[in-house]
N, C-alpha and C positions, 0 to 999 in steps of 0.2 A: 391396625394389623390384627386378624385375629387367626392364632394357633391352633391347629387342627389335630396336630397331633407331635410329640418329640418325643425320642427314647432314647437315650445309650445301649449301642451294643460290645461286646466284644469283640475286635476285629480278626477275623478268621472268614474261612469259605465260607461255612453255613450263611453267615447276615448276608451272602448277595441274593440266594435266592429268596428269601424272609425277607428283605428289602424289596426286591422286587416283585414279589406276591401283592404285598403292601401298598405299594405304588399303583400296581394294577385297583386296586379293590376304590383304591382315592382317584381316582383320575377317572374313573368309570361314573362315579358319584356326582365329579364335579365336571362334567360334561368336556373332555378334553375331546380334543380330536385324535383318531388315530393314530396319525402321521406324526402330532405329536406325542404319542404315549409314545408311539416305536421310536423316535429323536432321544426322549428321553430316557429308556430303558437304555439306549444307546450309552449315550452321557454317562449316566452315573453306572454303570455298569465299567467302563471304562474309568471310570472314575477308581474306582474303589477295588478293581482290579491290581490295578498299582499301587492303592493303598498297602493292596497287601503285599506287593512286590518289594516295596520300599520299606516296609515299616518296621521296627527293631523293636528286642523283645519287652522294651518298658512303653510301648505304643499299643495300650490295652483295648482300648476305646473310642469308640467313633461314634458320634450324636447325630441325629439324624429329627430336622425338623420340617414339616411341612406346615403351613400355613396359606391366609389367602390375603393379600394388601391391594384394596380396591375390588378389584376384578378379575386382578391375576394371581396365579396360585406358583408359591417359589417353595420351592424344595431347597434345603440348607444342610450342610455336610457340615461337622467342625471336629478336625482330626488333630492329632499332634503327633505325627510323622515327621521327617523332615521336610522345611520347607522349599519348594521349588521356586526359584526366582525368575528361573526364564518361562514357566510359565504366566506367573506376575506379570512379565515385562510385554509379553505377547496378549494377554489378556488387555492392557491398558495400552498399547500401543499400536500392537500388532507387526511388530519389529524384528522377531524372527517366523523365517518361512520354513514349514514343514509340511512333509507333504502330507496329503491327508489320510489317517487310518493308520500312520507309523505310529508303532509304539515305543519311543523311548527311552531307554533307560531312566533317564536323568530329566525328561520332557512329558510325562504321562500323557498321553497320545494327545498331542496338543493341539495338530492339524485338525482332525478328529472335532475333538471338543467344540474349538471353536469354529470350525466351521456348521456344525450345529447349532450351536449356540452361541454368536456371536457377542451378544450382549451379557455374556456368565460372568459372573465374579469370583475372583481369588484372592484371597488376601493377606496379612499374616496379624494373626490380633494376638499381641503377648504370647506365650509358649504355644498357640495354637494355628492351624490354618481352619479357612474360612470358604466353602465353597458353595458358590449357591445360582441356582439356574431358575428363569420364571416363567410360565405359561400362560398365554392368555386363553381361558376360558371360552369356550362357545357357546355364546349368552342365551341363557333364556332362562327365564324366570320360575326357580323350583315351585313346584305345588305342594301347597299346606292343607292340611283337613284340621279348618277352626271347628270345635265342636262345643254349642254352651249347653252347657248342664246348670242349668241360673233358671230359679224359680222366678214365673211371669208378673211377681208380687214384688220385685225387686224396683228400687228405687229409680226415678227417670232419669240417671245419671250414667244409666248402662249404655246405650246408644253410642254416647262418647269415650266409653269405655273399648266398644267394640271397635270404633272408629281407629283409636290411639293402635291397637291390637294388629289393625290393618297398617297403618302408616308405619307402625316400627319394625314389620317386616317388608315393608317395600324398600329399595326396587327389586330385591334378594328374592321375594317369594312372592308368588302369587294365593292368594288367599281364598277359601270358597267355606263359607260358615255354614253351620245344619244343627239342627236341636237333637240335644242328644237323645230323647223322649222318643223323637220319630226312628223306629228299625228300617221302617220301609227307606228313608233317607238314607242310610250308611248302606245298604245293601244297595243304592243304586251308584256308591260312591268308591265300591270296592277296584271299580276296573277304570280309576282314572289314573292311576300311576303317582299317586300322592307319594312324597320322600318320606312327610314325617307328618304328627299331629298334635296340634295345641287342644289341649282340655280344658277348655274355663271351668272351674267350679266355682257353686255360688258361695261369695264370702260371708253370707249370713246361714250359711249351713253348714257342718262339719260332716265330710266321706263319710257314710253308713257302710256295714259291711257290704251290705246290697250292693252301695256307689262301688268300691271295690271290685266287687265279684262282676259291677259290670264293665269296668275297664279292663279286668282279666280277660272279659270275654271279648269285648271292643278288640283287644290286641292279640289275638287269634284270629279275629275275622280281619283283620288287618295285615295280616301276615307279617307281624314282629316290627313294625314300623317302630321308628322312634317314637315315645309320647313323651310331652313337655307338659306336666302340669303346673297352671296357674291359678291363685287362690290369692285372697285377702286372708283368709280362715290358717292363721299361722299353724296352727293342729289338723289343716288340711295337706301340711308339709313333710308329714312326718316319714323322710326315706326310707326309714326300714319299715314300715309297715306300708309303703308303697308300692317297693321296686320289685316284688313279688308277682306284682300287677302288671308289670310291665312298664311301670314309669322308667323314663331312662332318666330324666330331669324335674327337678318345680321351682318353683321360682313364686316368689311376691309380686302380687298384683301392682304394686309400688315400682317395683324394679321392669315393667315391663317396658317403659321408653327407652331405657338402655340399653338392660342385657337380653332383650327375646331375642334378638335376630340373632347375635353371638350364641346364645344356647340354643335355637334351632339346627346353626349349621355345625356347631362342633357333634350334637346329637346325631344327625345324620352323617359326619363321618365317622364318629365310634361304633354306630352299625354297619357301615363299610367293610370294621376290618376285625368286628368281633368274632366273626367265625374260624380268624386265626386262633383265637382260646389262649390269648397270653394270662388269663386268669386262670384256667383251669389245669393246664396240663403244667406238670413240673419239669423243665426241657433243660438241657446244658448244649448253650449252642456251643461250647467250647468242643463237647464231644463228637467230632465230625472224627477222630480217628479210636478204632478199637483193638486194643489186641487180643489176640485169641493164641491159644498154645504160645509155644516156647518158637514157634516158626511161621507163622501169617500174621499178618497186620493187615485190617480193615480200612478204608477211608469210606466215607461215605458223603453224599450232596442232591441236595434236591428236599423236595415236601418232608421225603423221611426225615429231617431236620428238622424242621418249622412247623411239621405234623397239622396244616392246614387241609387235609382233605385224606381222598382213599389211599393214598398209599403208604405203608409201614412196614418197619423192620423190626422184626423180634431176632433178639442174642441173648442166650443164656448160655452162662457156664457152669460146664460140670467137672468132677473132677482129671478125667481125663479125655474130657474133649467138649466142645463147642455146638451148640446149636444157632445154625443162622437162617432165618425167615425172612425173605423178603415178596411181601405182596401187595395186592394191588384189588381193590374193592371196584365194581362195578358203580359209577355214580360220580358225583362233584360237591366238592363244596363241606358245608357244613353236615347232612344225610350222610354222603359216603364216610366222613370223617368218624363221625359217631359209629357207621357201622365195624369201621377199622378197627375201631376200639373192643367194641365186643368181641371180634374173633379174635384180637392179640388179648384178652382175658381168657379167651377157649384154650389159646393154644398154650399160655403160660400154665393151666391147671395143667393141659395134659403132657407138659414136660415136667411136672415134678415127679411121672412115676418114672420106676424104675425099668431099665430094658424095652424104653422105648426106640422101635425102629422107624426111620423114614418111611415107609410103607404103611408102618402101622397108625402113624402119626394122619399120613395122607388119607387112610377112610376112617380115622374117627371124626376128623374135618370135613367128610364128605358127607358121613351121617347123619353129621350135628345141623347141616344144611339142608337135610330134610327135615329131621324130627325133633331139634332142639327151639324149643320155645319162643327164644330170642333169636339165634341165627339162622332162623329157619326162611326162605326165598333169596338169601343174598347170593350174589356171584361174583366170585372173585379167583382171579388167577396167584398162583405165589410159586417160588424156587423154594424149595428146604434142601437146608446142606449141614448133615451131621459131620464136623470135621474134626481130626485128629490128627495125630502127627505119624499115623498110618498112611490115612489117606482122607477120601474126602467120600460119603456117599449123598445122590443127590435124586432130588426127583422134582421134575419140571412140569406143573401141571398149568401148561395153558397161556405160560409166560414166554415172553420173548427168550430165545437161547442166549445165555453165556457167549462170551466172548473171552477166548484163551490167547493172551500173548505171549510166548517166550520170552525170554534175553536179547535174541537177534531180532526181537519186533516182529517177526512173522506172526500172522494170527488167524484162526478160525474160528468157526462157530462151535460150539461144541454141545452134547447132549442130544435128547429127544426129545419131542415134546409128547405130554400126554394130556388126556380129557382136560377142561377147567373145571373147576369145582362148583356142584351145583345144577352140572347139566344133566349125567344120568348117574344115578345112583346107587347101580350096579358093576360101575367099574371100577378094575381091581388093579392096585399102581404098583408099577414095580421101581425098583430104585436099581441108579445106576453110580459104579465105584471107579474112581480114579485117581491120580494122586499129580501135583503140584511140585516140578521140580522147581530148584532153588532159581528167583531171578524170575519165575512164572508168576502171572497176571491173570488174573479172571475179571472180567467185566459182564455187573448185570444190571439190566438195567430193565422202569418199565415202559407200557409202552408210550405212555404220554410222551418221552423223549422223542419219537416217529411223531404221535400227533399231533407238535406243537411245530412240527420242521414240515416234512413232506411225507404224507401218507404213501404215497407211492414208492419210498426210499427206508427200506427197513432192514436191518442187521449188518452184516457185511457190508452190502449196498451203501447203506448209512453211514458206517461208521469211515471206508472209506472218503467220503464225500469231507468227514471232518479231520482225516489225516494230512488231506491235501492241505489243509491252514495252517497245520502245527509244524514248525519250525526246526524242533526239535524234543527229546523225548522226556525231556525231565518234568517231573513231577507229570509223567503221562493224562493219570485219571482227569488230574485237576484240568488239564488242558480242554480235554477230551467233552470235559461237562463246561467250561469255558467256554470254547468253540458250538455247544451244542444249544445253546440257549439261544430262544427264536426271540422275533422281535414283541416287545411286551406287549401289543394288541392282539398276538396272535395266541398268547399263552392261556389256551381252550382245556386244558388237561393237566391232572397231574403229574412230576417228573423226577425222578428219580435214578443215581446212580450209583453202586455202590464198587468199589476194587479190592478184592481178596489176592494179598500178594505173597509168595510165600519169601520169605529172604532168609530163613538157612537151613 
């Protein structure tokens, strides 16, 4: 069995959508099929939904491992909630009938589950439960780019060298070797869809800076591909003077009947899901709720959590009132995220002056998008809401509108919308004032919510569509972003939702 990846998280809202970012980023890598990435988004989505239904306040953490044993790739849950036995019993027997898609109280949607995945495990191991569903892979055999960098003076033991190199990635990978001397070779090798790359260096030579500076460049023309270097040359190992290069792994020329195929494929899924940035960004998934004044509370769900792509939310507090940002970067992925970044540095400088207004706020963002060095060609839409326990002032440049609920659940669209930022750089924003009576809801959200559902179903439209599932109104938002999460193969966009509620 070899592990691809486990974490503990905190169990709260945020880990379902970071879970299932996650899922997507591994299931893509390891050739699943659609039908079953959406089964499975399914499953554990439902899963964990209940988790947090059920779980009590010393129920901090939920482990989350994926792995592949053989051929199939099982994903494993191990929580300590209470445990449920008639799931147990239906699990292993099949002995009570539910229908399918009911969610339970006391039965975490068991028809559901199992009827997707028949063959899931649940179990109870000492103070924990144990849940774990398996997928079989859509075989075919990943491609490797072998690359020797082995001087042609090298002893005639290399041949069987190369050979072993080939057999201890089969049947897992397919292998295509090239000398790393030839350019013209890696340039015709760029557009074959290789996962990852074994580097043989020669073990009677130790990495020159040269050798270095050309695996730096190797992994640029490779487009950040995993690299595994292997060496006899123990001083050819040295990780910190490697990983700069790009190596993600090395390994002993000794060790390579063993562990190369296990370190190719763990390699290849930790570039799967590095662009979530759990190394770089300091996050508190606990923080899905914020308060602001003495009269709004915040919840928030989606990417802005997990901060894996364009979309982000800036909150700062002043002393007597609130700034809240919520935007959305033109792009995907790892680029948009990066860019995200730089204009929540824009906008954090320019809230530390004084007598900043929404308006004013909006064209120095708009100019810094012509003429500022770094943020200068991005495009991005956002809401800014300067709020107080006056009121709220707001300017919507380019984003979906707000969604205002009352007390009695009636709801509309609310606001204007103005230019996006980026497009012309002569226009002049004006901000609009209004105030949140007690018991009032705002929902905003971006637009990936529409493009990960049905393009053609946007705002009212939309949200409509996901009232008719909700049952009832408690814990509204949470419902709302529950209900609104598409099937994981379709999740194309970033997604985000945030509810400004005022309670007194």
């Amino acid at each position: 069995m070899n592990i691809l990846y486990h974490k503990s998280f905190s169990l709260n809202t945020a880990i379902l959508s970071e879970i299932r970012c996650l899922l997507v980023a591994i299931c893509k890598k390891q050739n699943i099929a659609d039908a079953d990435m959406d089964n499975l988004g399914t499953g554990i989505t439902e899963y964990l939904v209940n988790l947090l239904e059920h779980a009590r306040a010393q129920d901090t953490l939920v482990t989350v491992s994926i792995g592949l044993n053989q051929q199939n790739l099982f994903i494993e849950i191990i929580d300590a909630t209470p445990h449920f036995a008639e799931f147990y019993r239906y699990a292993k027997q099949g002995a009570i009938n539910i229908a399918e898609g009911d969610l339970m109280v006391s039965g975490m949607g068991l028809g559901l589950i199992i009827t997707l995945f028949p063959d899931c495990e649940y179990e109870k191991q000492e103070q924990f439960n144990r849940f774990c569903i398996q997928l079989n892979q859509n075989w075919q055999s990943k491609k490797v780019l072998v690359i020797k960098n082995i001087n042609p003076d090298s002893p005639p033991d290399l041949a069987d060298f190369l050979r072993l190199v080939e057999l201890s990635l089969e049947p897992n990978f397919a292998c295509t070797f090239i000398d790393s001397t030839s350019d013209t070779n890696l340039e015709g090798q760029l557009d074959k869809s290789y996962r990852a790359v074994v580097y043989l260096a020669d073990k009677n030579q130790s990495l020159s800076r040269e050798g270095l500076a050309k695996l730096s460049k190797l992994n640029q023309k490779l487009q950040a591909l995993p690299i595994i270097l292997v060496s006899s040359n123990k001083d050819n190992l040295g990780l910190a003077q490697t990983n700069m290069h790009g190596v993600t792994d090395v390994l002993l020329a000794s060790q390579v009947e063993i562990e190369l195929s296990a370190r190719v494929e763990k390699s290849i899924c930790r570039s799967s899901i590095e662009y979530l940035g759990y190394a770089e960004l300091k996050q508190n998934r606990d923080r899905c709720w914020h308060n602001i004044s003495a009269n709004y509370v915040m919840s928030t769900f989606g990417s802005i959590n997990h901060k894996c792509g364009g979309d982000f939310l800036v909150h700062v507090k002043k002393q007597d009132y609130d700034w809240v940002i919520l935007g959305d970067v033109m792009g995907h992925d790892e680029l948009a995220r990066q860019e995200s970044i730089m204009v929540q540095g824009f906008l954090l400088g320019c809230l530390q002056q004084e007598n900043m207004t929404t308006a004013l706020l909006a064209k120095k963002l708009s100019d810094a998008l012509y003429q500022d060095e770094i943020l200068e060609a991005s495009l991005l839409t956002c809401l800014i809401l300067k709020i107080s326990n006056e009121g709220i002032d707001l300017i919507n440049l380019g984003h979906p509108k707000p969604i205002l609920f009352n007390p009695t659940n009636q709801y509309q669209e609310f606001g204007n919308i103005q230019p996006m930022l980026g497009l012309n750089r002569d226009t002049n924003y004006s901000s609009e004032s209004f105030k949140l009576e007690q018991g009032d809801r705002l929902i905003l959200v971006t637009d990936g919510v529409f493009e990960n559902n049905d393009k053609q179903c946007l705002g009212i439209q939309w949200l409509e569509t996901i009232l008719k599932r909700i049952k009832n109104n408690h814990n509204l938002a949470e419902q709302v972003w529950l209900k609104a999460l598409p099937k994981l193969s379709q999740e194309i966009d970033d997604a985000s939702l945030v509810c400004l509620e005022r309670h007194l």
